[in-house]
C-alpha positions as CSV (number, residue, x, y, z in Angstrom):
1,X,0.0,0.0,0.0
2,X,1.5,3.1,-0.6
3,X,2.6,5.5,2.2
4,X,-0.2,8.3,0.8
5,X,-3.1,5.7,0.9
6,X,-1.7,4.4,4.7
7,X,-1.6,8.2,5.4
8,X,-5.0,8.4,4.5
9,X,-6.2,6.4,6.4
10,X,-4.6,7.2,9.4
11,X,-6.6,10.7,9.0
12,X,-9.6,8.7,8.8
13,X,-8.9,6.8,11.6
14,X,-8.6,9.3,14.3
15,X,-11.3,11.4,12.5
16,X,-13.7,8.1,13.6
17,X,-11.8,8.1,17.4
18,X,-12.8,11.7,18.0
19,X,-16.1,10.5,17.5
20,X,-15.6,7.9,20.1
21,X,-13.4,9.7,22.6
22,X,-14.2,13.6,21.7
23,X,-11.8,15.0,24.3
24,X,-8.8,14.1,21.9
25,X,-9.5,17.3,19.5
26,X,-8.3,19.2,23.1
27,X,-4.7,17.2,23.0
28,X,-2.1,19.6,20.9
29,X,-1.1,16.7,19.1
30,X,-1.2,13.5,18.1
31,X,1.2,10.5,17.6
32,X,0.0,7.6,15.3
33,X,1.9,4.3,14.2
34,X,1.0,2.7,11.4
35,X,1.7,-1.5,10.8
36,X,2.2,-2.0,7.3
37,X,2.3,-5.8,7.8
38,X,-1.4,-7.4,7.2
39,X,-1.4,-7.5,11.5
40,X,0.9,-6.4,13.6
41,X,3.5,-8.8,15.5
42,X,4.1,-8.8,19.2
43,X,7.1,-9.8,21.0
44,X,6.1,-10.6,24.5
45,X,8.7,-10.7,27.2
46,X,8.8,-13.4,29.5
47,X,6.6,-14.6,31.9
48,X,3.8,-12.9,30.1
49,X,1.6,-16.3,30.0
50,X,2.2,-17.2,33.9
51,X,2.4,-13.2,35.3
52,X,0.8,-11.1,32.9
53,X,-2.2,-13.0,31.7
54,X,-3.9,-14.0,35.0
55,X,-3.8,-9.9,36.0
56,X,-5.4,-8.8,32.6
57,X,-8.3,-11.3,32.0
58,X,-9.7,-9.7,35.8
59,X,-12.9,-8.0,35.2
60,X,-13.2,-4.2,35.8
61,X,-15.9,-3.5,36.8
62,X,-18.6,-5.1,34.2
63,X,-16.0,-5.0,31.7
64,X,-14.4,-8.2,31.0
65,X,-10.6,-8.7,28.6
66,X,-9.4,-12.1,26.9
67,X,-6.1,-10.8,28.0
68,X,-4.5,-13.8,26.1
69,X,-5.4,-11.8,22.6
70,X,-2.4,-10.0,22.0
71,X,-1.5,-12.0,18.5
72,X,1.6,-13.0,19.8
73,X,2.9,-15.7,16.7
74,X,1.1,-18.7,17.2
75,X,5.2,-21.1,16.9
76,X,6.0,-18.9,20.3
77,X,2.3,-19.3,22.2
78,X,2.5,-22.9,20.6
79,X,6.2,-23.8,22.4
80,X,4.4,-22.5,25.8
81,X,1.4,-24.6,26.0
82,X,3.3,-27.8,24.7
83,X,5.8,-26.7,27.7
84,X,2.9,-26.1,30.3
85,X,1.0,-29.8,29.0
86,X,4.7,-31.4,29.5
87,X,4.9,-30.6,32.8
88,X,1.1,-31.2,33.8
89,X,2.0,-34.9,32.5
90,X,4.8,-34.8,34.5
91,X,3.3,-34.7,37.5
C-alpha cells in the first residue's frame, strides 16, 4: 500500500476516534503508528503467560478482557502450552 493511501487512512482513523473519545481534539497533538504488515506482530517478554495473563483477564468493573489476545505468533504461544502440557503430564 502506498505511504499516501496508509496516510490516508490514518486521517480517517482518528477522525472516527474523536467520534468515540471527543476529548482528543483538546490534545495539541497527536502520535500515530502505522503496521504496514497485514497485523501487527508482538514480542512478549517473558513470563507474560504465567504473570501477565492471569492480571489482565480480571474483570473491571462489568468489563471483562481475553487478556491472552495480543496476536503474539502462534510457533511462540505454541512452544508455551506444549511446555505447560509437558509438565502437567509430569506430574
Amino acid at each position: 500500500m502506498p505511504p499516501e493511501r496508509v496516510a490516508e487512512l490514518a486521517v480517517k482513523a482518528v477522525e472516527e476516534l474523536y467520534e468515540v473519545i471527543p476529548a482528543l481534539e483538546k490534545e495539541e497533538s497527536l502520535e500515530i503508528e502505522s503496521y504496514r504488515w497485514p497485523s501487527s506482530m508482538h514480542v512478549i517478554p517473558p513470563g507474560y503467560f504465567r504473570d501477565w495473563v492471569p492480571k489482565l483477564k480480571a474483570p473491571v468493573g462489568r468489563v471483562y478482557f481475553a487478556g491472552n489476545n495480543l496476536g503474539t505468533p502462534s510457533f511462540e504461544e505454541a512452544i508455551f502450552r506444549g511446555w505447560m502440557a509437558a509438565k502437567e503430564i509430569l506430574k
